[in-house]
N, C-alpha and C positions, 0 to 999 in steps of 0.2 A: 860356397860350401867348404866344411873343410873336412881334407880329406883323413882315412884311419890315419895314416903313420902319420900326419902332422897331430893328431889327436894325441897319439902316444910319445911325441915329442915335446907336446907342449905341459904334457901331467909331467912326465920326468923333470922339464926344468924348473916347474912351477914347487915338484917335493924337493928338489934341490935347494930351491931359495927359503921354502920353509924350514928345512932340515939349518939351513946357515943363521935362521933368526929371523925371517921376512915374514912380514903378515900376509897370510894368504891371501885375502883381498886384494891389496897391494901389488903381489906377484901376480893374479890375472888380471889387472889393468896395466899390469903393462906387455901381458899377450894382446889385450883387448877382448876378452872376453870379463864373466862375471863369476861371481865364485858359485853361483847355482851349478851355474854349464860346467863347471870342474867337477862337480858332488855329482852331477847327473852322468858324468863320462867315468866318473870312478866308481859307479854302484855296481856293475855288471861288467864284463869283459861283451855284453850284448849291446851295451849303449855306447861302444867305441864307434859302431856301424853307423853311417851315416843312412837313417832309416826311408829317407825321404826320395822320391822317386826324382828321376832326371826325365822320364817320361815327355817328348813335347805333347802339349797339350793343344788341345783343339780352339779354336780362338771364338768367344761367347756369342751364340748365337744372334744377339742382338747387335751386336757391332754391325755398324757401317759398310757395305762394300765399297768398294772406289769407285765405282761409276754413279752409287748414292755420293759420295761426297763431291764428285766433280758438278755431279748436278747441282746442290746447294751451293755451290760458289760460281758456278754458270748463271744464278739467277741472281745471285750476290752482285754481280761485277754488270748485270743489264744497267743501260742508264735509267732507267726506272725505277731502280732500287738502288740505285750504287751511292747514292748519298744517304739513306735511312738505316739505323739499325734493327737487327731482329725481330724487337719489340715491335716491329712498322710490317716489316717483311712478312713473317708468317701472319697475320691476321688477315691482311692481304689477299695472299696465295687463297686461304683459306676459303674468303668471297667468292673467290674464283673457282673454288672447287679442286684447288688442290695442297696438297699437305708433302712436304719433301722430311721434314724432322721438326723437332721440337725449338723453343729459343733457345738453348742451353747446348741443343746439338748444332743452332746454327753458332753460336759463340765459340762451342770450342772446334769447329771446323774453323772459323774466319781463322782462330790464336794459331791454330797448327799451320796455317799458309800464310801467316803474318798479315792479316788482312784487316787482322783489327785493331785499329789507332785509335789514336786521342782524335775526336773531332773538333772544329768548334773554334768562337774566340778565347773562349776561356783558356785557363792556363792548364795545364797538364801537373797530376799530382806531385807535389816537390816532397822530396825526402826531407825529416828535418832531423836534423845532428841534435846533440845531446848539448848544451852549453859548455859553453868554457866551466872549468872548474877554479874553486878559488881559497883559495889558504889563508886565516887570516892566524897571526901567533900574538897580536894585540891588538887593543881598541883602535877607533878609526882607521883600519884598514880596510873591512869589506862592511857597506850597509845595503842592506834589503826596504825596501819601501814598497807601497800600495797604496789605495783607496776602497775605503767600504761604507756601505751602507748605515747611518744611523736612523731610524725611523721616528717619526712623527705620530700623534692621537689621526693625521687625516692619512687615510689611506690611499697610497702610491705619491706622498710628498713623503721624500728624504732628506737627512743633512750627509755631507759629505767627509769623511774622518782620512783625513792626510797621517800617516804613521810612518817613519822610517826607524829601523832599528839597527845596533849593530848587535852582528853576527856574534863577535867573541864574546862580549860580556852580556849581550840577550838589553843591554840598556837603551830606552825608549830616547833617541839623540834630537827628536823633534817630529811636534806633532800639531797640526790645526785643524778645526772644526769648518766648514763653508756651509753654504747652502747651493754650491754647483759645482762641477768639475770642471776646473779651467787652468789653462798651462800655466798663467803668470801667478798663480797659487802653489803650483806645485815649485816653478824656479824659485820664488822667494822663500819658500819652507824650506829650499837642501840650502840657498845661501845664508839663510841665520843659521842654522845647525851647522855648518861647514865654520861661519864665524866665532861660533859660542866653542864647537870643541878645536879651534883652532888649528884646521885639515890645512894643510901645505898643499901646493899645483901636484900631483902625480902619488901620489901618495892613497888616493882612496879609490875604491871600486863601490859603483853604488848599480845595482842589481832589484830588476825591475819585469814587471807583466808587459804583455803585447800591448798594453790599452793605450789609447790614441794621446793621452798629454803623454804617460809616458816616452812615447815616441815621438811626441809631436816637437817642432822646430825653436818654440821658445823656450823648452826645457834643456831641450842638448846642444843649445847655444850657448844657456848659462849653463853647464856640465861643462863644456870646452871654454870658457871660461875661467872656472875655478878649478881648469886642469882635473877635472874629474873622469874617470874613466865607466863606461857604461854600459851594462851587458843586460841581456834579456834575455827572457821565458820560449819555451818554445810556444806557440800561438794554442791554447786552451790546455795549457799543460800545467797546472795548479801547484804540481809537486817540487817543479825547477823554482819555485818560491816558496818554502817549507815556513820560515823563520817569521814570515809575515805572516801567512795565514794564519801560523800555529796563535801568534799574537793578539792575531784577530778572534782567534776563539776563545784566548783567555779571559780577552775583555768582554764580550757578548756572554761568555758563561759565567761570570759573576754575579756572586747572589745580591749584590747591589744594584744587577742591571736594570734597567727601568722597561718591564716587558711591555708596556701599553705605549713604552714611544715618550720622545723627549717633548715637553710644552713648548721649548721656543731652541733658537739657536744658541741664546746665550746658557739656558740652559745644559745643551748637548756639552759646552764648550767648561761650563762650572766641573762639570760630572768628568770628564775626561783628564779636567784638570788634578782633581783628587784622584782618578785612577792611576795616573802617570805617578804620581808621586807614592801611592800605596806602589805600585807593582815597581820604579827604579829602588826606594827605599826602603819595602818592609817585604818585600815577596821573595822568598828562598829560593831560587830559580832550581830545580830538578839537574837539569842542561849542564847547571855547572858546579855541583857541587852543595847546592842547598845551600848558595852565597845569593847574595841581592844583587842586582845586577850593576850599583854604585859600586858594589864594593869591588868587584870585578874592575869596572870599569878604572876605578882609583888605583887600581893594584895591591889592593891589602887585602884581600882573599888568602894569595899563600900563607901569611903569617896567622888566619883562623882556621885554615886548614890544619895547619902544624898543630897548633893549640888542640883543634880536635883530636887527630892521630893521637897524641900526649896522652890525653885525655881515656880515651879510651883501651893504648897499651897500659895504662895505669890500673882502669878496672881489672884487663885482662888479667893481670899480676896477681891481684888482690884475691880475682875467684877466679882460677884458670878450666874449672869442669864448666863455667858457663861458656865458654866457645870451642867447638870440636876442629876449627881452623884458625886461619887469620880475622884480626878486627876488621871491623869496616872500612873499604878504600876510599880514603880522605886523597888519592890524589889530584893532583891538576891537573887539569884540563887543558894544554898547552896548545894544543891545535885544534879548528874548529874550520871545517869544511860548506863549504857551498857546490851545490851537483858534485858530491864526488867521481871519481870515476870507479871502475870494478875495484873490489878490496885487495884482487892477486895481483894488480895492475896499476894500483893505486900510487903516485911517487910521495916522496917526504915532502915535506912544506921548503925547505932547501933545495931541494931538486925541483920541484914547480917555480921558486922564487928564479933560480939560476936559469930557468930556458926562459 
């Protein structure tokens, strides 16, 4: 609580800061209060009063006495019971004819006398961290890959769509069609794409889901191989891989997609092959500026961004009542993030490179 005179101490320094140019807001977060509880304390010389009683209060008549809680943990700790949880215990008792509390009051009796653990062989809940975060300021530095689903006319037979993309320029760097999911498909898909865009030992981050080739041993054999570096999802965490999903839903919501299911593999594999080539070569990517993701990729983006800027301070000249601001921001995109971290906490892509 706080008390009158700090109430009147804290209005005076709060009109002082506004009186000097501070926004009132402002000034009560950094009392720690809100600018309500200012308005509410300055309406009245009656709302200085702290109206609220100090009165001790009587403790709810449902609560527990102590000699109720030693009992429920006197029966807890019998060997009879001492290995089963409450869900065991009270039904029990119950047979028996008697009732100490409910499962909820035996739980939170065990937590408050620490009684109640993890049991079991199983593993005990592991916290999971957020992924490494990762800066990329040019092509082949960070790629994201997955597997999904392409469907067939027979239901519950799939084909299997291998896609790794990179991050900066959104361009599809290698992709194959299977009819299973198998590790020695996924290593020889990043080594032609490591070959074709011609990745150096240490040089690439390739970023990946929990799923079993992903992680499995003939992929991050050939990863430590071609000096690849390799980060993953946190285990059902869909979002720590944005750049592939998102991918994945371009391709599935195209008006081309074939919604009754591919007739064969080589089909799935035809169809994929013109999407890759529509979406690196004709598709405007949003992401980066309404450029193709080649062009990104090749680096001749800036020089049609310029061109558009141009382009459009030119109209702006010509008819200036048609924009009440600035033209449309043509800039680039120079940095492009993987799990970022918070935005107030976020470091520059030079300070992430350098630690």
């Amino acid at each position: 609580m706080i008390s009158t005179p700090n109430r009147v101490k804290a209005i005076e320094l709060i009109n002082e800061a506004v009186n000097s140019g501070a926004r009132r807001s402002k000034a009560c977060a950094e009392l720690c209060i809100c600018d309500r509880t200012y308005r509410r304390w300055t309406r009245n010389e009656a709302a200085l009063v702290d109206a609220r009683t100090t009165t001790p209060r009587e403790p709810p008549p449902n609560k527990l006495r102590e000699q109720e809680r030693q009992a429920i943990l006197d029966v807890c700790i019998e060997p009879e019971y001492a290995n089963l949880p409450p869900g065991q215990i009270v039904p029990r008792l119950a047979d028996d004819g008697i009732y100490l509390g409910s499962e909820s009051t035996y739980y939170r009796v065990l937590h408050d006398a620490e009684l109640q653990h993890h049991r079991g062989r199983s593993k005990t809940p592991q916290p999971r961290s957020k992924p490494t975060s990762y800066c990329a300021t040019a092509p082949n530095q960070v790629w994201t890959w997955d597997v999904s689903y392409l469907p067939s006319p027979i239901r519950g037979h799939y084909y299997y769509l291998y896609l790794i993309v990179d991050i900066f320029s959104r361009k599809i760097t290698g992709w194959e069609v299977h009819d299973c999911e198998h590790g020695d498909y996924a290593a020889t898909l990043v080594h032609k794409a490591t070959l074709k865009e011609a990745v150096v030992k240490q040089q690439l981050v390739l970023h990946a889901d929990n799923g079993a080739i992903q992680k499995g041993s003939t992929l991050r054999a050939k990863l430590e191989h071609l000096g690849v570096s390799s980060s993953f999802s946190r285990p059902r965490v869909s979002n720590d891989n944005p750049y592939s999903e998102s991918l994945f839903r371009t391709c599935k919501y195209c008006p081309a997609y074939p919604q009754q299911g591919f007739e064969s593999l080589l089909a799935a594999r035809e169809w994929m092959s013109t999407f890759v080539n529509w979406y690196n070569n004709e598709h405007r990517h949003s992401g980066i500026k309404h450029v193709t993701p080649a062009q990104r990729h090749d680096g001749v983006d800036q020089a049609i961004l310029d061109r558009r800027k141009e382009l459009y301070e030119q109209a702006k000249s010509k008819n200036p009542n048609r924009w009440s601001g600035d033209t449309r921001n043509w800039q680039r995109v120079d940095e492009v993030w993987l799990n970022p971290e918070n935005e107030s906490h976020k470091p520059t892509c030079a300070e992430k490179m350098s630690a």
